[in-house]
Predicted model as a PDB file, atoms N, CA, C, CB and O in Angstrom, pLDDT in the B-factor column:
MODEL        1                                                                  
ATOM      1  N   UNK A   1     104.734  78.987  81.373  1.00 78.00           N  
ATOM      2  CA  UNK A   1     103.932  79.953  82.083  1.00 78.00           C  
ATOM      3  C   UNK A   1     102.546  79.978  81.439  1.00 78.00           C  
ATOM      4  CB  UNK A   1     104.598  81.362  82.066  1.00 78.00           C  
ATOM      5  O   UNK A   1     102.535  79.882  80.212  1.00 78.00           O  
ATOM      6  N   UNK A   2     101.237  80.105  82.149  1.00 83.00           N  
ATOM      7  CA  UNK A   2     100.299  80.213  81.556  1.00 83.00           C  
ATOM      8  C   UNK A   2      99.510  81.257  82.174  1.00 83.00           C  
ATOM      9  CB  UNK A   2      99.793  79.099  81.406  1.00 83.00           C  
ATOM     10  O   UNK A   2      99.162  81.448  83.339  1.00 83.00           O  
ATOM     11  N   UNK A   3      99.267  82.051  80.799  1.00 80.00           N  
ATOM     12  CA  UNK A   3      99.117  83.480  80.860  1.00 80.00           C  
ATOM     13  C   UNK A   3      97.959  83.008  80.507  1.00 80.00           C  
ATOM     14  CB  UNK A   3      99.934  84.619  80.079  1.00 80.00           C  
ATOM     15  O   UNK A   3      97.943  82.044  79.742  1.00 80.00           O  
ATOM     16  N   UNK A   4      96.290  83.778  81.151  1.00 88.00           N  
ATOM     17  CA  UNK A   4      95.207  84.059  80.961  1.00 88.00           C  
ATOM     18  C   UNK A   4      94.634  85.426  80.923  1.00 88.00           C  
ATOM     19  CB  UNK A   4      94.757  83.441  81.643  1.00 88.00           C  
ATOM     20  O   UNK A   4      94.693  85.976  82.022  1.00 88.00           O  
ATOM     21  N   UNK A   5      93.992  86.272  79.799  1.00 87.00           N  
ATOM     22  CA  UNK A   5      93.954  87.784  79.479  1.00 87.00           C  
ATOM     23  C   UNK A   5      92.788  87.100  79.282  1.00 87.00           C  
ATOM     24  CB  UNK A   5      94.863  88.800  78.363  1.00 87.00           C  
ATOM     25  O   UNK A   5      92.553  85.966  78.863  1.00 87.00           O  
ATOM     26  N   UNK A   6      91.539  88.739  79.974  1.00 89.00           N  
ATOM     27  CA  UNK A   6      90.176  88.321  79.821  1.00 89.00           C  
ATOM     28  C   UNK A   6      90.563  90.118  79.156  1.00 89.00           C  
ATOM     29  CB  UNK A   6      88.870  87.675  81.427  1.00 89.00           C  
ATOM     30  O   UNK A   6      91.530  90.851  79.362  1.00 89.00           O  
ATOM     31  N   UNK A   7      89.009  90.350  78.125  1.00 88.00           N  
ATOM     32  CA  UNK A   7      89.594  91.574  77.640  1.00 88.00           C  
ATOM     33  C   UNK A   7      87.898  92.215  77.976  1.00 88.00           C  
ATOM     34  CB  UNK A   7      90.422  91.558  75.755  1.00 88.00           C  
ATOM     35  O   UNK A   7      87.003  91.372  77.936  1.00 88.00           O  
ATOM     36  N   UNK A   8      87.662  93.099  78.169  1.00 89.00           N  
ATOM     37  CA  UNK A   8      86.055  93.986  78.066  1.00 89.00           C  
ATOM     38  C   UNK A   8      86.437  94.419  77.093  1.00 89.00           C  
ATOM     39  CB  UNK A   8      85.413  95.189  79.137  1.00 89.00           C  
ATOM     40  O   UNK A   8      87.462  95.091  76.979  1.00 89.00           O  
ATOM     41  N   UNK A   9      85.465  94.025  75.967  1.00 86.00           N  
ATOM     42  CA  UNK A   9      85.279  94.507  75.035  1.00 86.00           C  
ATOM     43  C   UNK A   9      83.933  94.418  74.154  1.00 86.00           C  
ATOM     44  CB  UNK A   9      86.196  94.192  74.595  1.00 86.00           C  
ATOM     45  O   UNK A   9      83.585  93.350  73.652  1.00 86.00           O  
ATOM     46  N   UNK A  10      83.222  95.572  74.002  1.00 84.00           N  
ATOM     47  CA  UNK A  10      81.834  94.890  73.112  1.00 84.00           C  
ATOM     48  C   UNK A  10      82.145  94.782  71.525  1.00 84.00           C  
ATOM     49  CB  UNK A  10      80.303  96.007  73.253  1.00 84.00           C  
ATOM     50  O   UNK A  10      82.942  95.531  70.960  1.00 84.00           O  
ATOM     51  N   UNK A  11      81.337  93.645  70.808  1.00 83.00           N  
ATOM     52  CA  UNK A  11      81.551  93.078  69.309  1.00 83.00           C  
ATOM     53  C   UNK A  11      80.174  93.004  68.953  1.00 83.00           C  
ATOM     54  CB  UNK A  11      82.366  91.549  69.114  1.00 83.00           C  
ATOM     55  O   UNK A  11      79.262  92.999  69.780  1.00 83.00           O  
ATOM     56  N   UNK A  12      80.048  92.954  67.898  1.00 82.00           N  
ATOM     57  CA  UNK A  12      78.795  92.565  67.183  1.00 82.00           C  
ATOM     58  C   UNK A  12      79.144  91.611  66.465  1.00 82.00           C  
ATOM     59  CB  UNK A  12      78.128  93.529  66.390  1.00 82.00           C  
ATOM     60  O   UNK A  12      80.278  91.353  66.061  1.00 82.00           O  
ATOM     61  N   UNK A  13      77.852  90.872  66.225  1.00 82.00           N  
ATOM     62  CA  UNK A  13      77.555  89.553  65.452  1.00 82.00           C  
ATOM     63  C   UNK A  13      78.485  89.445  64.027  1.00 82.00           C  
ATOM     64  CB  UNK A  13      75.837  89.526  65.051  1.00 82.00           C  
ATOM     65  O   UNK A  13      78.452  90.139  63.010  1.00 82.00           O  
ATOM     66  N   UNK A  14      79.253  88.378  64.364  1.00 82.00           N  
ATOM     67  CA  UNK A  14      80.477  88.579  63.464  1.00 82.00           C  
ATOM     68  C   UNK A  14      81.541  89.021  63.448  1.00 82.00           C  
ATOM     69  CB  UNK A  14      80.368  89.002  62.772  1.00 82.00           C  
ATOM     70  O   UNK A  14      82.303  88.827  62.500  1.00 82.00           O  
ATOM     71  N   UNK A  15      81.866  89.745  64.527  1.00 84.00           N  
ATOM     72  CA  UNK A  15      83.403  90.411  64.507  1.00 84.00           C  
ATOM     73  C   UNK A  15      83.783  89.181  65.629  1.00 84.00           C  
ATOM     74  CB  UNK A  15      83.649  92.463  65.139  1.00 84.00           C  
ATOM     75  O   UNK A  15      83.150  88.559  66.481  1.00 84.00           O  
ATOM     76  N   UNK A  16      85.163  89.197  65.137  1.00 86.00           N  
ATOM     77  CA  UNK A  16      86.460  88.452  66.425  1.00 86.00           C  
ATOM     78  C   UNK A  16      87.139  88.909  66.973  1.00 86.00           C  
ATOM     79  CB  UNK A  16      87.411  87.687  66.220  1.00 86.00           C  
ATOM     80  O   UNK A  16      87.187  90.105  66.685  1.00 86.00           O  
ATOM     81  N   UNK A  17      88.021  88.539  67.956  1.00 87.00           N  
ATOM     82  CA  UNK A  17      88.994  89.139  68.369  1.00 87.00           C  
ATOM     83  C   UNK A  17      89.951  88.510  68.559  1.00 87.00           C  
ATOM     84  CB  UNK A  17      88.811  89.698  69.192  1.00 87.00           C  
ATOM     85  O   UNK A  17      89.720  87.632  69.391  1.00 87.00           O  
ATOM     86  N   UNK A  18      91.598  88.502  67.969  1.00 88.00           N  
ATOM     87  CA  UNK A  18      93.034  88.228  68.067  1.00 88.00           C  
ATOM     88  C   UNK A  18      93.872  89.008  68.400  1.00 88.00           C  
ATOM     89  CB  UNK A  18      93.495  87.882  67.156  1.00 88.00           C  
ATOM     90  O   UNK A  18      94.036  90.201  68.144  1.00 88.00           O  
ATOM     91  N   UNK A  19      94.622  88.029  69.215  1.00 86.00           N  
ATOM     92  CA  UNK A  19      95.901  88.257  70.112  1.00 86.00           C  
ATOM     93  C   UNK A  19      96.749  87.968  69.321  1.00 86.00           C  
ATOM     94  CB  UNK A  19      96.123  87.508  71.377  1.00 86.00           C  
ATOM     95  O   UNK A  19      96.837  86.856  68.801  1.00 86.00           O  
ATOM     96  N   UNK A  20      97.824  89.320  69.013  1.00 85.00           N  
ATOM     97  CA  UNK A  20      99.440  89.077  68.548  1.00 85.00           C  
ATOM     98  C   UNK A  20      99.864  89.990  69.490  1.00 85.00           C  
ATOM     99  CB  UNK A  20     100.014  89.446  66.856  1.00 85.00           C  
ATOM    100  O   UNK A  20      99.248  90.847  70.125  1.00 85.00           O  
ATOM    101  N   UNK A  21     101.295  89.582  69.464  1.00 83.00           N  
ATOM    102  CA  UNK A  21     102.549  89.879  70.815  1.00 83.00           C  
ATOM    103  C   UNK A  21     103.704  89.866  69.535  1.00 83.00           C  
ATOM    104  CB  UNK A  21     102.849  88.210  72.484  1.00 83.00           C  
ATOM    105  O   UNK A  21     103.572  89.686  68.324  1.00 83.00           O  
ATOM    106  N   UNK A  22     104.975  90.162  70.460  1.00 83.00           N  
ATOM    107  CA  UNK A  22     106.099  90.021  69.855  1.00 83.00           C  
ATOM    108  C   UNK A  22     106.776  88.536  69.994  1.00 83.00           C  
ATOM    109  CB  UNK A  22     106.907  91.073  70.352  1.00 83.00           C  
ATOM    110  O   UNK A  22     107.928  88.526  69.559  1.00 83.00           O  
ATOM    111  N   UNK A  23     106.225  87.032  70.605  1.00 81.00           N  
ATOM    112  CA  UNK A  23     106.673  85.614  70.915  1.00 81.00           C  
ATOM    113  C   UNK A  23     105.943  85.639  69.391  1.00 81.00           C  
ATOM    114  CB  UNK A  23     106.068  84.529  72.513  1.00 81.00           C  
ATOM    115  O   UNK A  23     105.049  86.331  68.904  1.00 81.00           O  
ATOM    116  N   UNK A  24     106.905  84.360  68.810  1.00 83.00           N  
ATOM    117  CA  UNK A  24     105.889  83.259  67.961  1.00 83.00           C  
ATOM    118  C   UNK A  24     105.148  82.597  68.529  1.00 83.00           C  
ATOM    119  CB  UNK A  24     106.404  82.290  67.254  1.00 83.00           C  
ATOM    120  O   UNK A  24     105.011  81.648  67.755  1.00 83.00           O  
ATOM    121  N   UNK A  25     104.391  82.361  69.577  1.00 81.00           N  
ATOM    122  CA  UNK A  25     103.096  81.699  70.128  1.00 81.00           C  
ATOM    123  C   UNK A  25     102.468  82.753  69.625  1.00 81.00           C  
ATOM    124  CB  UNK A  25     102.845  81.334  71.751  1.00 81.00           C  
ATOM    125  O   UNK A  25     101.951  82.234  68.635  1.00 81.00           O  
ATOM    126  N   UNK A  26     102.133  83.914  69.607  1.00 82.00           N  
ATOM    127  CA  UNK A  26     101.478  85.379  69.923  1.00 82.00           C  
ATOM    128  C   UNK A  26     101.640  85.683  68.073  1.00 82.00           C  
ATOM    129  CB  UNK A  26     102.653  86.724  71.358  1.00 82.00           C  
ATOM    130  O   UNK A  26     101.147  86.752  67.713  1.00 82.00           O  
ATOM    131  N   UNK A  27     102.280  84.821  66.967  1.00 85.00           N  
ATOM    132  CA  UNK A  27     102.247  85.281  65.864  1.00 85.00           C  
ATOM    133  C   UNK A  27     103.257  86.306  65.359  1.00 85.00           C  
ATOM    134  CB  UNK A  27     101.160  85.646  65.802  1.00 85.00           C  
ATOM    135  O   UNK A  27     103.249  86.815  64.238  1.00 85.00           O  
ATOM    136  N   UNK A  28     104.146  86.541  66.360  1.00 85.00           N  
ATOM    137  CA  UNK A  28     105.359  87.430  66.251  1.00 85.00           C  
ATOM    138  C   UNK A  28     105.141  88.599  65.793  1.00 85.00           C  
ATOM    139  CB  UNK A  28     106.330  86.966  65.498  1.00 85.00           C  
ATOM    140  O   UNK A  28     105.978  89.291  65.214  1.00 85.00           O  
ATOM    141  N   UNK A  29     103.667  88.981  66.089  1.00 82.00           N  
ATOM    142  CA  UNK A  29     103.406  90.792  65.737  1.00 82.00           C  
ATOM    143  C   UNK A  29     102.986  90.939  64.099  1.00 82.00           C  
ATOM    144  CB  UNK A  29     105.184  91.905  66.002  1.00 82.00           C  
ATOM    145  O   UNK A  29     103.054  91.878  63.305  1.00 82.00           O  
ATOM    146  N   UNK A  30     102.606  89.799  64.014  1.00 86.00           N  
ATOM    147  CA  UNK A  30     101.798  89.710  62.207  1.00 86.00           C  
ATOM    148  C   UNK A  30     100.471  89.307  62.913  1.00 86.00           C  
ATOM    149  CB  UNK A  30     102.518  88.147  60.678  1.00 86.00           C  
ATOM    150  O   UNK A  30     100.294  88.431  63.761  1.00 86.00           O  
ATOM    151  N   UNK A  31      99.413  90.334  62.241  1.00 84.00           N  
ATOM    152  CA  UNK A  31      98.372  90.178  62.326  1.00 84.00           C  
ATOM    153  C   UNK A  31      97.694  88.457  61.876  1.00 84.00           C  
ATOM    154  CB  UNK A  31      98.021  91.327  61.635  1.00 84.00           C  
ATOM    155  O   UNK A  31      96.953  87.646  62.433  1.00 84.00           O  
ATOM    156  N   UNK A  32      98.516  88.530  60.448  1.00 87.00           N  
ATOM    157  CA  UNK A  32      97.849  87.296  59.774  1.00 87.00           C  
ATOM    158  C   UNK A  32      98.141  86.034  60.953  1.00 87.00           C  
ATOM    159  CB  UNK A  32      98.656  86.934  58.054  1.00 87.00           C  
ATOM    160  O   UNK A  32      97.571  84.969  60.715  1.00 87.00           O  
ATOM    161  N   UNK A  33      98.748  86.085  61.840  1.00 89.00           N  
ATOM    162  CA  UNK A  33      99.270  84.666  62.330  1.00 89.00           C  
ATOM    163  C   UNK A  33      98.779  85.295  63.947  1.00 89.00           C  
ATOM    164  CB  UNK A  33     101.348  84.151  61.949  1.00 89.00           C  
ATOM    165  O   UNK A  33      99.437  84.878  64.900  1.00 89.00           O  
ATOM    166  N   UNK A  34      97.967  85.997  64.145  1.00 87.00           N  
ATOM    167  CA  UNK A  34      97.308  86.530  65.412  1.00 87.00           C  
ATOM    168  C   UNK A  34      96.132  84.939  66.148  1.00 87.00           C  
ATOM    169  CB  UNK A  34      96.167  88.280  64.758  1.00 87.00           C  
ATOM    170  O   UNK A  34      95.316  84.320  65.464  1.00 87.00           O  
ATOM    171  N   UNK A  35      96.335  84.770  67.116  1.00 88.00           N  
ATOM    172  CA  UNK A  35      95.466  83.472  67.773  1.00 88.00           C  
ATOM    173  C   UNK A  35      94.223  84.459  68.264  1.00 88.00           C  
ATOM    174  CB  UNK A  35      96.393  82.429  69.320  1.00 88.00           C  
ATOM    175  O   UNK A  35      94.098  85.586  68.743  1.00 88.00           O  
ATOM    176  N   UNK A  36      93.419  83.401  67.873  1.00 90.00           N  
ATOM    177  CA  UNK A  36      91.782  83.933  68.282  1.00 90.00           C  
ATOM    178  C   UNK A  36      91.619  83.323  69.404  1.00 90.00           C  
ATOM    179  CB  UNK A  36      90.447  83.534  67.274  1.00 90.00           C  
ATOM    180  O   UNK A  36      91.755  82.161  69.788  1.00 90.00           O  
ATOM    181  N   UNK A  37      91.097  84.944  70.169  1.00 91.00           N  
ATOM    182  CA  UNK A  37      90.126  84.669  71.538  1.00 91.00           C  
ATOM    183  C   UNK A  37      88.844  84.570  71.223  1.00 91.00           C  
ATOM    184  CB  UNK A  37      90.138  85.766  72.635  1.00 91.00           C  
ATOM    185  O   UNK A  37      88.126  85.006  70.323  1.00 91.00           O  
ATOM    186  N   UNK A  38      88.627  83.462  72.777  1.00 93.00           N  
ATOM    187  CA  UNK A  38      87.087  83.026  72.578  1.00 93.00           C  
ATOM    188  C   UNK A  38      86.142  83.832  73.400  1.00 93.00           C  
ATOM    189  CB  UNK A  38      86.839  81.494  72.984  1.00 93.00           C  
ATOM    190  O   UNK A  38      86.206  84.253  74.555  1.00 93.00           O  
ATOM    191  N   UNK A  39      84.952  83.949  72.153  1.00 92.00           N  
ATOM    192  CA  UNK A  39      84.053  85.064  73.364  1.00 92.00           C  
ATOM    193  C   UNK A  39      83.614  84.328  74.349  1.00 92.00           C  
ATOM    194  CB  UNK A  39      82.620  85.888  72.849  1.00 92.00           C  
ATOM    195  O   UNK A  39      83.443  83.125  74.157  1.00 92.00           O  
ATOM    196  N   UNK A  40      83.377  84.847  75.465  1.00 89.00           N  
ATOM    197  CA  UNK A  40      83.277  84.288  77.369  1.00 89.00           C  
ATOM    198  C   UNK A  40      82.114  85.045  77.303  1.00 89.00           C  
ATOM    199  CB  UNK A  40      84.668  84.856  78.910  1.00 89.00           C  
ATOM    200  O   UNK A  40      81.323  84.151  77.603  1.00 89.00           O  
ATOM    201  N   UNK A  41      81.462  85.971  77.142  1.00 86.00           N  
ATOM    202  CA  UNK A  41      80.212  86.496  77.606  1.00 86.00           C  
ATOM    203  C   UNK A  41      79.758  87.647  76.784  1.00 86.00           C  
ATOM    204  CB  UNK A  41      80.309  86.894  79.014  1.00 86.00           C  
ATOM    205  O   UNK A  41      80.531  87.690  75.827  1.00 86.00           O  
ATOM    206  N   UNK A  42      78.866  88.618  76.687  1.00 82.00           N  
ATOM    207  CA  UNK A  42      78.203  89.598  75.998  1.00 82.00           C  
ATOM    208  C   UNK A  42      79.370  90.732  76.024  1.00 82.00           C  
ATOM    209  CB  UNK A  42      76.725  90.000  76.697  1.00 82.00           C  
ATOM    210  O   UNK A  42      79.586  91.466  75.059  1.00 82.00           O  
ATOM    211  N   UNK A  43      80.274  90.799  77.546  1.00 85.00           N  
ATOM    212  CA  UNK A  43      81.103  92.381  77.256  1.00 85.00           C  
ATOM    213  C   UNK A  43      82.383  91.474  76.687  1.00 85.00           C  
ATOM    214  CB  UNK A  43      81.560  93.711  79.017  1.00 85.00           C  
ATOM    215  O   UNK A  43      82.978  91.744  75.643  1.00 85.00           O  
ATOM    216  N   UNK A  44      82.700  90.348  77.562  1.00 90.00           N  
ATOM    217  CA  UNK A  44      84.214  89.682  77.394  1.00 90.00           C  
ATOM    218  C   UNK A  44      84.388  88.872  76.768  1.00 90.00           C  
ATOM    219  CB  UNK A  44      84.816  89.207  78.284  1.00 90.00           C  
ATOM    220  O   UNK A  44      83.564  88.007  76.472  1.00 90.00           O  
ATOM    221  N   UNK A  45      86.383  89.009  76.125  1.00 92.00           N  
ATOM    222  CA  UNK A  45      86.599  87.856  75.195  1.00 92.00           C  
ATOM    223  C   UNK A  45      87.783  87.160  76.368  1.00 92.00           C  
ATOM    224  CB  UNK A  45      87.247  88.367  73.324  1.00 92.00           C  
ATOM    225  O   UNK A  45      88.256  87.757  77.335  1.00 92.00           O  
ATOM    226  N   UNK A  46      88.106  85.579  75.894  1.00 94.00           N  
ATOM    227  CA  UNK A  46      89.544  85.630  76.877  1.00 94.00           C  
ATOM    228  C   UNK A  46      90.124  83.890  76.045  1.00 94.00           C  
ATOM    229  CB  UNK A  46      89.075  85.569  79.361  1.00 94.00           C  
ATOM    230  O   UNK A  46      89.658  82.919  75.448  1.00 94.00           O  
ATOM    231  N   UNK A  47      91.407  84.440  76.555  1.00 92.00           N  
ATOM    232  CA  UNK A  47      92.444  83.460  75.948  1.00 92.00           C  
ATOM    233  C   UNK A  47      93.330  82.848  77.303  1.00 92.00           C  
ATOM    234  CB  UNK A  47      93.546  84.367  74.733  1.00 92.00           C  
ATOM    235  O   UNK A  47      93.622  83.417  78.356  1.00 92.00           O  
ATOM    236  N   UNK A  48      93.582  81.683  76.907  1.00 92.00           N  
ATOM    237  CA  UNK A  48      94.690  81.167  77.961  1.00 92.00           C  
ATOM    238  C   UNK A  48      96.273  80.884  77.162  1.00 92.00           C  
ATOM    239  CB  UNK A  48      94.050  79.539  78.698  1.00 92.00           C  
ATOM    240  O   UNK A  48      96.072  80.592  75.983  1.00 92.00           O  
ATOM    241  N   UNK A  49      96.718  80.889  77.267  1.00 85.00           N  
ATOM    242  CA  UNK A  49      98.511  80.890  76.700  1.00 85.00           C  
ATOM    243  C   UNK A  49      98.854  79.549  77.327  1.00 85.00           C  
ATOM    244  CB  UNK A  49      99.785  82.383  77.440  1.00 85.00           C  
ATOM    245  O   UNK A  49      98.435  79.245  78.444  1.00 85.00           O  
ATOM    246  N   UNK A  50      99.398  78.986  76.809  1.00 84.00           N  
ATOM    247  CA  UNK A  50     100.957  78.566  77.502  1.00 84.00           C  
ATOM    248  C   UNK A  50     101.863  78.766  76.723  1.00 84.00           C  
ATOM    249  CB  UNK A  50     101.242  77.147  77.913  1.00 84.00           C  
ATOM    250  O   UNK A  50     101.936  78.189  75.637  1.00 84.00           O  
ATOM    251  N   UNK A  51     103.055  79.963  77.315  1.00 75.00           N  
ATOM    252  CA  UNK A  51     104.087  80.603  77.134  1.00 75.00           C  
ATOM    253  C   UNK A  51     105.303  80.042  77.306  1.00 75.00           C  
ATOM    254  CB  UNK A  51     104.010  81.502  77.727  1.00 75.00           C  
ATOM    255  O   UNK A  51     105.681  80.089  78.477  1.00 75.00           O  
ATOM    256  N   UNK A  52     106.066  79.514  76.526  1.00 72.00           N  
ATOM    257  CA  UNK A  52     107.437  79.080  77.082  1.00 72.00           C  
ATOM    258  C   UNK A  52     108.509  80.457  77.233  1.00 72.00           C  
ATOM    259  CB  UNK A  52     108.121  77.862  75.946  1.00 72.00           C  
ATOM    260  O   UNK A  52     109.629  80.339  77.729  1.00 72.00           O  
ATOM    261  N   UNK A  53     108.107  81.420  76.854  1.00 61.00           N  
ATOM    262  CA  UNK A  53     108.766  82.592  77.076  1.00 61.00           C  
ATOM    263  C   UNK A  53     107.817  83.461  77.650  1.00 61.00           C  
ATOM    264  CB  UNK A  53     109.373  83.132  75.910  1.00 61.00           C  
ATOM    265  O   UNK A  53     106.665  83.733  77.313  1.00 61.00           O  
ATOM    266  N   UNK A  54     108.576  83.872  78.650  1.00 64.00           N  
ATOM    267  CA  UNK A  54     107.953  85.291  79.497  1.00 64.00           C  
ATOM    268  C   UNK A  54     108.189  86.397  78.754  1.00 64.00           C  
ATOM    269  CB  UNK A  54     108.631  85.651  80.977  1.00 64.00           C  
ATOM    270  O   UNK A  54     107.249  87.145  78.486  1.00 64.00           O  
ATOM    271  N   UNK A  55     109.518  86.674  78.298  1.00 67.00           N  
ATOM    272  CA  UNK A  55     109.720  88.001  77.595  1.00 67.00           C  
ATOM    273  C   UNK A  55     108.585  88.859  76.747  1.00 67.00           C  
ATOM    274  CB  UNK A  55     110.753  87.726  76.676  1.00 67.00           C  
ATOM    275  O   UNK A  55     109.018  89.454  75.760  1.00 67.00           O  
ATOM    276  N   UNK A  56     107.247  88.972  77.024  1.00 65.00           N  
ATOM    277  CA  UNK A  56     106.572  89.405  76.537  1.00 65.00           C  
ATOM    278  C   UNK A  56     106.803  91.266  76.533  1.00 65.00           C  
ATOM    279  CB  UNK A  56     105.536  88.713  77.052  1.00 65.00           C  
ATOM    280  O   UNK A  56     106.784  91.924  77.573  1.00 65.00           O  
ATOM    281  N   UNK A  57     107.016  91.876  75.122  1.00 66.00           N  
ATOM    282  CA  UNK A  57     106.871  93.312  75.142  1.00 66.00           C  
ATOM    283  C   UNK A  57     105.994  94.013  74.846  1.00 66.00           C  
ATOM    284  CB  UNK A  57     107.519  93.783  74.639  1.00 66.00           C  
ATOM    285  O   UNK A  57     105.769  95.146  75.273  1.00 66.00           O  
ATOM    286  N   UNK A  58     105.418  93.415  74.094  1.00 68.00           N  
ATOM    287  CA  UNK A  58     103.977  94.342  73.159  1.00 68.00           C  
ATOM    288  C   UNK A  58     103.476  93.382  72.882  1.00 68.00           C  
ATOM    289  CB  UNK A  58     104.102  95.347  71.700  1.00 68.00           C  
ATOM    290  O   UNK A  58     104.152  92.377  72.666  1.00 68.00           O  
ATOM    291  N   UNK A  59     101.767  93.375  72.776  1.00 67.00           N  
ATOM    292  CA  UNK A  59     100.757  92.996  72.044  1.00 67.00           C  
ATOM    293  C   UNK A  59      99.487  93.354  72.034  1.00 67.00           C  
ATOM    294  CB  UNK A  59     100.715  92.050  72.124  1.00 67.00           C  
ATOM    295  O   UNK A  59      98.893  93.896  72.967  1.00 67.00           O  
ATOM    296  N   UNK A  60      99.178  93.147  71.296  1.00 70.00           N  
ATOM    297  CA  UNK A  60      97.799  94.019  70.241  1.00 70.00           C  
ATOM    298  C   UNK A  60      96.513  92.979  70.493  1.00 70.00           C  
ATOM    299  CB  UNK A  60      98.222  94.084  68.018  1.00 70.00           C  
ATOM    300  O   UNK A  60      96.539  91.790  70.810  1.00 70.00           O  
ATOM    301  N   UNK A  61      95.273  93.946  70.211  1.00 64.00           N  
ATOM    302  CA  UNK A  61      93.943  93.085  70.020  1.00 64.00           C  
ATOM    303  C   UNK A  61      93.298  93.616  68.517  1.00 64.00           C  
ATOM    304  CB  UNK A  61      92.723  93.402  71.459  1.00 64.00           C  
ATOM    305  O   UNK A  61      92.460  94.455  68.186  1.00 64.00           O  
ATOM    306  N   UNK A  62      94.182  92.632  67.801  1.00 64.00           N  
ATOM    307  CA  UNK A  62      93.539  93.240  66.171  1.00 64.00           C  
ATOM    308  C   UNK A  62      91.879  92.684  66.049  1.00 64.00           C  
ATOM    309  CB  UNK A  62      94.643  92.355  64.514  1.00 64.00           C  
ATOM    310  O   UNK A  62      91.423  91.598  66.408  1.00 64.00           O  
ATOM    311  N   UNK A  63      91.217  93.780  65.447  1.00 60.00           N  
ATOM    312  CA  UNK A  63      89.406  93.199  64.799  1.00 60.00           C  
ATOM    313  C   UNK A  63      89.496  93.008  64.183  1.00 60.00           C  
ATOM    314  CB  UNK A  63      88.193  93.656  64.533  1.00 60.00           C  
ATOM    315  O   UNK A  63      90.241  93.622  63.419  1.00 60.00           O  
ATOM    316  N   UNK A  64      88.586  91.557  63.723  1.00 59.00           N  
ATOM    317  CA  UNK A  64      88.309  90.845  62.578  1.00 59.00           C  
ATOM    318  C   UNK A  64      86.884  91.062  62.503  1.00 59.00           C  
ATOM    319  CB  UNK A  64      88.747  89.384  62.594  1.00 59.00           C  
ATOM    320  O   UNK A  64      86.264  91.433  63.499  1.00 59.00           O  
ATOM    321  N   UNK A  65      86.123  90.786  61.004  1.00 59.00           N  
ATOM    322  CA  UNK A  65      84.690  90.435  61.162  1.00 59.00           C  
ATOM    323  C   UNK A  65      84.778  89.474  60.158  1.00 59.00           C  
ATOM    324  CB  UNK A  65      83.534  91.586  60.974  1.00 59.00           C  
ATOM    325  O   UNK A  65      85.503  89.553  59.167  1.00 59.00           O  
ATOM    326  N   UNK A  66      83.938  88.465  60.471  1.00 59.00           N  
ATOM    327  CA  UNK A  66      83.390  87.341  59.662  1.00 59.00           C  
ATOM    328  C   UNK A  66      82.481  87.484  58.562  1.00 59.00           C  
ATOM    329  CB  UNK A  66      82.782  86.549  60.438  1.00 59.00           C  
ATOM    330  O   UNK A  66      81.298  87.347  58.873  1.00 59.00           O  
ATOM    331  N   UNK A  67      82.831  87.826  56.848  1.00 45.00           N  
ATOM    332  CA  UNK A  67      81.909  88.067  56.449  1.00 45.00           C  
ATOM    333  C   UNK A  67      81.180  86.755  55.894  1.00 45.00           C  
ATOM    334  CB  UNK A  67      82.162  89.041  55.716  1.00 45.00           C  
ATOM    335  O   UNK A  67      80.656  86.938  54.795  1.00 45.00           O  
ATOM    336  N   UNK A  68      81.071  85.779  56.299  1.00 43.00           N  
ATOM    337  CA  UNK A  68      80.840  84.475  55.604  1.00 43.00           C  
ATOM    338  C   UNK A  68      79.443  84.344  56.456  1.00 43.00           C  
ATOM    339  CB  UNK A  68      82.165  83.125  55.791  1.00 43.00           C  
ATOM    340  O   UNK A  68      78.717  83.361  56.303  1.00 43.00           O  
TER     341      UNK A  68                                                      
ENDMDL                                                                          
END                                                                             
């Protein structure tokens, strides 16, 4: 299945944004193993999946910032 989530969200220079879920594609709900979405424009970020499991229950948009 391929799941595409576009998210509105505003960031500033340096922050990211990751997707964890409860699948191990999704990092199994550990931040540390969360997949980064790519920013798409000034408000939006977005990710495409391919899911071998639908069972999706929960997932999160943890912030990161880049201090490097």
């Amino acid at each position: 299945m391929l799941l595409s989530l576009y998210l509105r969200f505003s960031t500033k220079p340096g922050q990211q944004l990751k997707l964890t879920g409860n699948l191990p594609q999704l990092g199994a709900g550990d931040p540390e193993n969360a997949v980064s979405m790519q920013y798409h424009d000034h408000q939006h970020w977005k990710i495409d999946l391919n899911l071998t499991n639908s069972d999706i229950e929960k997932f999160t948009y943890p912030q990161y910032r880049d201090w490097e």
